[in-house]
N, C-alpha and C positions, 0 to 999 in steps of 0.2 A: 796211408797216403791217399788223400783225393785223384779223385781220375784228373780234374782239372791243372792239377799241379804237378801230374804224373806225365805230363808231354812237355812241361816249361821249363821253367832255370834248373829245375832238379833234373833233370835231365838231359840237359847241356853239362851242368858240372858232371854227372857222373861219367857221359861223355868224353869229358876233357879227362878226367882224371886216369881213365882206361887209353886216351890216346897217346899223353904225358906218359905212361908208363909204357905203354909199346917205344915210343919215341928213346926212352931210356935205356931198353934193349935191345933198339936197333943201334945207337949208337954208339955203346960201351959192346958189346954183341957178348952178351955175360946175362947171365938173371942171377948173377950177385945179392940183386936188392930184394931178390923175392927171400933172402935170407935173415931179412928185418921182421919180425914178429907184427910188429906195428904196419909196416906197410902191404906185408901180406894179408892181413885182418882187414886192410882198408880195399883191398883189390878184390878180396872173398865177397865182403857187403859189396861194393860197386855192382860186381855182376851180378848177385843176386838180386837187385833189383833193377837191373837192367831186364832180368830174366824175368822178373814178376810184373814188369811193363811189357813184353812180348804177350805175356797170359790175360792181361786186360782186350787184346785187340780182341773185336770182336767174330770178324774171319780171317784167317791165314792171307796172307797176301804172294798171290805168287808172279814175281815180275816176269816171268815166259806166258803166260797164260796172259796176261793183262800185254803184253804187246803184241800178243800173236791175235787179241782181240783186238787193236787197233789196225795193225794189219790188214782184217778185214772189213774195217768200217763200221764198226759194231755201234760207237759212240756216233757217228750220223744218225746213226739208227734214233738212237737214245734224245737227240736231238730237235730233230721232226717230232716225236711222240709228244716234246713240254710244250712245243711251240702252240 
């Protein structure tokens, strides 16, 4: 899979398809359907390449460290230095 293609429509459906399926066990509150060979084969691939789009980034992203860096003005900093 291209990197370019690996953040686009492929990954809004895979998206959609892992929320579609939570939405299904929230609403029947059963995992019934993970009892379909066929759609558990399709939620196994989903994740797995949701998982091999996390392994593409290039560093971890941690959202406490990036607000606690805004916090203290970090990005003014960053600001001033292009200008």
């Amino acid at each position: 899979m291209a990197t370019g293609k690996a953040f686009g429509y492929e990954m809004v459906d895979d998206l959609a398809t892992t929320v579609a399926l939570f939405q299904e066990i929230s609403d029947t509150n059963s995992f019934a359907m993970m009892d379909d060979p066929d759609r558990w084969e399709e939620f196994r691939e989903t994740l797995e390449r949701i998982d091999q789009r996390v392994s593409w980034q290039v560093q971890p992203f941690e959202r406490r460290k990036v607000n606690e860096r805004l916090r203290q003005g970090d990005h003014l900093v960053l600001v001033h230095q292009q200008m």
